[in-house]
C-alpha positions in Angstrom: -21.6 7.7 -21.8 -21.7 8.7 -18.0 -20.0 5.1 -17.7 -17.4 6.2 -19.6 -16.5 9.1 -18.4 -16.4 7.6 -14.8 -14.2 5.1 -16.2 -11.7 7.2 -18.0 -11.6 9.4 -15.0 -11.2 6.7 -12.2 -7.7 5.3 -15.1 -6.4 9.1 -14.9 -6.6 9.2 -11.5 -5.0 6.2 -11.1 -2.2 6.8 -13.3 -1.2 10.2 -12.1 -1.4 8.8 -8.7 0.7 5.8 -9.4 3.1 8.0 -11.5 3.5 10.4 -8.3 4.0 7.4 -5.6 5.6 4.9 -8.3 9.4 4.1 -8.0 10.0 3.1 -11.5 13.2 2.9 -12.4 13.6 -0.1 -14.3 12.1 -2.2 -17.2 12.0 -4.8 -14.6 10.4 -2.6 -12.6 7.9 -1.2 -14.6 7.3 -5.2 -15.7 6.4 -6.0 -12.3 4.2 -2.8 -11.9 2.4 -3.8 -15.1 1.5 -7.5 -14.1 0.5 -6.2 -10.8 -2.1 -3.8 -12.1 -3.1 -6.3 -14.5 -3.9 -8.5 -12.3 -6.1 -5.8 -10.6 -7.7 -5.3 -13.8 -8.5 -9.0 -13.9 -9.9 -8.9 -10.1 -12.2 -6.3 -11.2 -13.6 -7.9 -13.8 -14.2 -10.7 -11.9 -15.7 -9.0 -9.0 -18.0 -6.9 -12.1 -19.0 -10.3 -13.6 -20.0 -11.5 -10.4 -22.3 -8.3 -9.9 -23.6 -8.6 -13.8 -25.1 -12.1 -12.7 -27.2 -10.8 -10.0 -29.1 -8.3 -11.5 -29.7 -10.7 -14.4 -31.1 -13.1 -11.6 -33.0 -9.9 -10.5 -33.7 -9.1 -14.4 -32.4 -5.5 -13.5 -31.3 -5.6 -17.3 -30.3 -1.9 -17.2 -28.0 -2.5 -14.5 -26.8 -5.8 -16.1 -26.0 -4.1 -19.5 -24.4 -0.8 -17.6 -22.0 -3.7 -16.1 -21.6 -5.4 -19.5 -20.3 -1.8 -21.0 -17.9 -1.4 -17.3 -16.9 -5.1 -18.5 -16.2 -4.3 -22.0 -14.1 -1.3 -21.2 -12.1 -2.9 -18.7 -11.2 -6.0 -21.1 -10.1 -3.7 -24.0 -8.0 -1.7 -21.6 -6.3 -5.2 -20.2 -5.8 -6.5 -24.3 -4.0 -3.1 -24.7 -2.0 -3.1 -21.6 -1.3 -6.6 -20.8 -0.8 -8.6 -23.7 
């Protein structure tokens, strides 16, 4: 749950900051500005996944499911954004 909330409050954060600083003006705009933070989303998971495989060669499994659950979130918010 902590997860979560982390996670919901780091995408708020982000959005009204990109809101404030974003020139959007566009649909092409807004197009580009999607597929860029896409691909952030994509970067991240990476960079989690790559994380996740440590602490299961460490057999941290706590850490390696709190990861899977970052992971999950992450995915669903790219299927709902970026498909």
């Amino acid at each position: 749950m902590k997860l979560k909330s982390i996670l919901i409050g780091m995408i708020i954060t982000f959005l009204f900051t990109s809101f404030s600083l974003a020139e959007i003006n566009s649909k092409k705009d807004a197009d580009k500005f999607l597929k860029e933070y896409c691909i952030d989303i994509v970067a991240i998971i990476e960079y989690q996944y790559k994380e996740q495989k440590i602490y299961a060669k460490n057999n941290d499994w706590v850490e390696f499911e709190n990861k899977g659950k970052f992971i999950v979130a992450l995915a669903d918010l790219y299927n709902k954004l970026c498909k």
